[in-house]
C-alpha positions in Angstrom: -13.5 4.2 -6.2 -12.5 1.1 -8.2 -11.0 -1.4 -5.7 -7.7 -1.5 -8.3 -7.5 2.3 -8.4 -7.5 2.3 -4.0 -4.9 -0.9 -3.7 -2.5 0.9 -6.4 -2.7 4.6 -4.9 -1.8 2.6 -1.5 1.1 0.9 -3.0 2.3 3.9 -4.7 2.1 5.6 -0.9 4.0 3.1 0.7 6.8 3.3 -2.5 7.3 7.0 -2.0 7.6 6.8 1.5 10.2 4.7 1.6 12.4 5.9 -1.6 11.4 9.7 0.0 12.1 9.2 3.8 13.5 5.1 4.1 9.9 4.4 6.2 7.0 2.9 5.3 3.3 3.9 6.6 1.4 0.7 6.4 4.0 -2.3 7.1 2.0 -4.2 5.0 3.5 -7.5 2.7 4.0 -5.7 -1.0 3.7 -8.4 -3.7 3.5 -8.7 -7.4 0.3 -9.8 -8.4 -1.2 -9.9 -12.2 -2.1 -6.7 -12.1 0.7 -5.0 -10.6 2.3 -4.5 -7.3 -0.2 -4.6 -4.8 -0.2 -4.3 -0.7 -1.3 -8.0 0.4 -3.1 -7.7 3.7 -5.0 -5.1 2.5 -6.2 -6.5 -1.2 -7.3 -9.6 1.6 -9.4 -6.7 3.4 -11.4 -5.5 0.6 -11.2 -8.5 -1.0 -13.2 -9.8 2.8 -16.9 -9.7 3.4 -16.9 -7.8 6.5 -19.3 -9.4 9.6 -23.0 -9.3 9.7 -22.7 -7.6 13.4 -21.2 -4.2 13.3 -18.9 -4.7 16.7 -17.1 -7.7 15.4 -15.6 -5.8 11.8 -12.3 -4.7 11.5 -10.9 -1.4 11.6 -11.0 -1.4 7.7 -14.5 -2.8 7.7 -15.6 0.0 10.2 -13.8 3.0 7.3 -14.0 1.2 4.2 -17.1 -0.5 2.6 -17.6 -4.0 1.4 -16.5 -4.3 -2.0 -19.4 -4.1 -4.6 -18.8 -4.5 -8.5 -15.2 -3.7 -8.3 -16.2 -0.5 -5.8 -15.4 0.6 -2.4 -16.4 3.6 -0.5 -15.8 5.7 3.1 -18.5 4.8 5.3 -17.4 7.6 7.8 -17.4 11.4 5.8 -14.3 12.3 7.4 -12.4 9.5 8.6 -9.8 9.8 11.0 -6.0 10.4 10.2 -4.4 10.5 13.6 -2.2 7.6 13.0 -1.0 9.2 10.1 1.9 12.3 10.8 1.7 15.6 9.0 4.5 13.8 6.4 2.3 11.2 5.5 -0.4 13.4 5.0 1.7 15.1 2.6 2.6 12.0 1.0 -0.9 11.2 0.3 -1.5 14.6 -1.6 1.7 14.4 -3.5 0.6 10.9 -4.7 -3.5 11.7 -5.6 -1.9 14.8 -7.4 0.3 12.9 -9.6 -2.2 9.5 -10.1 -5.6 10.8 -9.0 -6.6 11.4 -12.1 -6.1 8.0 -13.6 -8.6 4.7 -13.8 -7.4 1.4 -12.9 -6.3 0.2 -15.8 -4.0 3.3 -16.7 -2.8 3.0 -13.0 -2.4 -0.7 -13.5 -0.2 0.1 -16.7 1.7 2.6 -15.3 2.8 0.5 -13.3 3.8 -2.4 -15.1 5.6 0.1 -17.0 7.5 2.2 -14.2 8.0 -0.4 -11.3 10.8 -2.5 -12.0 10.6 -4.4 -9.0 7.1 -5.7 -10.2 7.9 -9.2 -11.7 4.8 -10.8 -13.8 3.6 -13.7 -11.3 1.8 -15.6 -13.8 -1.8 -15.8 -12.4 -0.1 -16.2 -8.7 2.2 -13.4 -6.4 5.5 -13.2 -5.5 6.8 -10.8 -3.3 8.8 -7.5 -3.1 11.3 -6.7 -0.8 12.4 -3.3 0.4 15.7 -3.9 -1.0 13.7 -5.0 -4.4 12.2 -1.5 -4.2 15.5 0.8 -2.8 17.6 -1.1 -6.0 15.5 -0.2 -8.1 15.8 3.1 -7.4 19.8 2.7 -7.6 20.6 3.0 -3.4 23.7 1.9 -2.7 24.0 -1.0 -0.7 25.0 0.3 2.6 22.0 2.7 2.4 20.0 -0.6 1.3 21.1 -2.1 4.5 20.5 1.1 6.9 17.0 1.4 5.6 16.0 -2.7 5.8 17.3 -2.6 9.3 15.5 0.6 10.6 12.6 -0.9 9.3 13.2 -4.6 10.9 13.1 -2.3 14.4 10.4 -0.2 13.7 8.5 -3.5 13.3 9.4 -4.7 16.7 8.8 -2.1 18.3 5.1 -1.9 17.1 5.1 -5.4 17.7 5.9 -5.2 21.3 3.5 -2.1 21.6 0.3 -4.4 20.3 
């Protein structure tokens, strides 16, 4: 799959999730980037050789295969999904439904079209809040403010848990 196509599915996850159930899945820093709205530490992971020896590669590196002409792969047929809960699961389908069947540039457009918290960075990123994403789909600001916070814990509680 086009390494465009994978980073705007995953940012088009992560959206839902929060506009559908005020969680996100990956935690990751959203950010507007040239081509869209993208999910920064894990554009950095593709965008990464992984290690020559096998033991020292990432989690991603160990799922996800070095990039190659705009291309990445699963390394593992059926990769595991135990982190994820039967919602996300759910999520995931709903999403390659709807935008499977684009390329990356119709993705890419789609979203320049439909994401108004996407701002054109002019060849550098900026990045997107929650509250960027939860305005823009007209929450009210004490819902805005329920949401960021229950987020804010969730993150230190994983943080404590590492």
């Amino acid at each position: 799959m086009s390494h465009m196509k994978l980073i705007k599915l995953m940012y088009l996850i992560e959206r839902q999730a929060l506009v559908k159930s005020g969680r996100l899945v990956t935690f990751d820093w959203l950010v507007s980037m040239d081509h869209g709205p993208v999910l920064s530490a894990t554009l950095d992971k593709i965008n990464e050789a992984p290690p020559a020896n096998p033991a020292h590669r990432s989690y991603w590196h160990r799922l996800i295969s070095a990039r190659e002409d705009h291309e990445v792969r699963l390394l593992e047929k059926s990769p595991p999904v135990d982190a994820l809960s039967p919602a996300d699961l759910k999520l995931i389908d709903e999403v390659w439904a709807r935008f499977g069947w684009m390329n990356q540039f119709q993705l890419r457009d789609w979203c320049h079209e439909h994401l108004p918290e996407w701002n054109d960075p002019a060849g550098s990123r900026t990045g997107i809040t929650v509250a960027d994403i939860l305005k823009a789909e007209h929450f009210s600001e004490e819902e805005i403010a329920e949401i960021t916070s229950a987020i804010e814990e969730e993150e230190r509680a994983q943080q404590l848990l590492r």
